[in-house]
Each structure stands twice: as C-alpha cells, then as structure tokens.
C-alpha positions as CSV (number, residue, x, y, z in Angstrom):
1,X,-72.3,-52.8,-0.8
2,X,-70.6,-52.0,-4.4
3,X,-67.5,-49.7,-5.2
4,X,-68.9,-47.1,-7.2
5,X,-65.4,-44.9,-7.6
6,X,-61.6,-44.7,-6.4
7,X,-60.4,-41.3,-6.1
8,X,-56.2,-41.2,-7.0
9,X,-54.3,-40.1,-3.9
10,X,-50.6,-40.8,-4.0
11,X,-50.6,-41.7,-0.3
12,X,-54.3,-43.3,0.7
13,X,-56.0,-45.6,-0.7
14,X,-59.5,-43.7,-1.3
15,X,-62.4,-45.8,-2.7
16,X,-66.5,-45.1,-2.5
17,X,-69.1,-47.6,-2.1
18,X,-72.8,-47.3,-1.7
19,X,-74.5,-49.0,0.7
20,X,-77.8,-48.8,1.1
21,X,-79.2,-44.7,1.5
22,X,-75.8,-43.9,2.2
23,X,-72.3,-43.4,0.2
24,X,-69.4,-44.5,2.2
25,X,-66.0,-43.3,1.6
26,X,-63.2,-45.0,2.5
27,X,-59.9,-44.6,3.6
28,X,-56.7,-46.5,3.8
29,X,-53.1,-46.2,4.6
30,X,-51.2,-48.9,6.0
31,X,-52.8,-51.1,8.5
32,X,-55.5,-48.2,9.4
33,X,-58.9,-47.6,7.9
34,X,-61.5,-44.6,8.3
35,X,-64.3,-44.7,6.7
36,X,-66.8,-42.0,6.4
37,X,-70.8,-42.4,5.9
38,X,-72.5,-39.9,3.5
39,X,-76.7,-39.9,3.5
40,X,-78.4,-39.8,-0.2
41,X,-80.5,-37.7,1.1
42,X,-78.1,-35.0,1.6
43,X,-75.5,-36.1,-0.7
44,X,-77.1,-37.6,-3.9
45,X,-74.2,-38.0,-5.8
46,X,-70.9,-39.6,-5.8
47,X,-70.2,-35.9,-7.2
48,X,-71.5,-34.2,-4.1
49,X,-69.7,-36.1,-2.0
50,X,-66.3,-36.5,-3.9
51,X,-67.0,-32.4,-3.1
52,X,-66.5,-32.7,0.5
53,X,-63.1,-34.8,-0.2
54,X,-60.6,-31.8,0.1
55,X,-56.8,-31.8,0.8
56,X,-57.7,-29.9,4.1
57,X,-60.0,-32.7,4.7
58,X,-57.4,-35.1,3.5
59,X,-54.4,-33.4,6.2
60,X,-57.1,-34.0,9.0
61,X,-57.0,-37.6,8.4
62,X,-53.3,-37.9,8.0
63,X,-53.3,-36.5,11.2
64,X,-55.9,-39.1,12.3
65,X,-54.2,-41.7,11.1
66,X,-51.0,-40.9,12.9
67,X,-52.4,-40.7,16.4
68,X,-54.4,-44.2,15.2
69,X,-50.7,-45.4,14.6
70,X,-49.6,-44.5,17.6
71,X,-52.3,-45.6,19.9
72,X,-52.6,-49.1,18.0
73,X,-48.4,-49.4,18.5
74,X,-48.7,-48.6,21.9
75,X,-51.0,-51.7,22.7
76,X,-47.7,-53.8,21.2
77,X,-45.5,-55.4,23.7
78,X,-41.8,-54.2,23.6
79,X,-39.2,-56.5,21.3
80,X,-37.7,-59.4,23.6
C-alpha cells in the first residue's frame, strides 16, 4: 500500500493510498478512523475519486465520527 495524496482539511486528517485495484481513502480525526475503498475499475484516478470527496460527504462522516465517539466512550468504565 503507498500514499499517493493528502487532501488539506482543517479538521480530518485525509490521505489516499492505493492498494492493489483499489484506491483507499482515509480518514482521521482523533482516536477514530474510516476508511473508504474505491475500485480502479470504476474510479481510475486519484482525480475521480478525490471527486466523490465533497463537504456533504465530509458532514456525513463528522457525523459518523461522533456517534463512533460516543459508542467507543460508552464501552469506558466511569472515573473512580
């Protein structure tokens, strides 16, 4: 797997590899990850699929990421 771009985001951390016949893009913010798996076949460009990356795409997993939070911090026992 090599990193073939980071896409600038002021919050995530948003890099693409390729892996393979697929493109994987890659999101961070704090402790969570989401990563999302793109086929050459369909997308044959780090172009075609920096396409897809959209800020209403972007608010989706913000929103993701927030209910990951939650459900991960729930699994915490409470402070002694």
């Amino acid at each position: 797997m090599r990193v073939v771009d980071q896409l600038p985001h002021p919050t995530f951390r948003i890099q693409l590899f390729h892996f393979g016949s697929n493109y994987l893009v890659e999101i961070e913010a704090g402790p969570m990850k989401q990563t999302y798996r793109y086929p050459t076949d369909r997308f044959p460009s780090p172009t075609a699929v920096w396409a897809t990356v959209t800020p209403e795409f972007l608010e989706r997993v913000r929103v993701h990421f927030n209910s990951m939070y939650q459900d991960w911090m729930a699994t915490w026992p409470p402070k002694e």
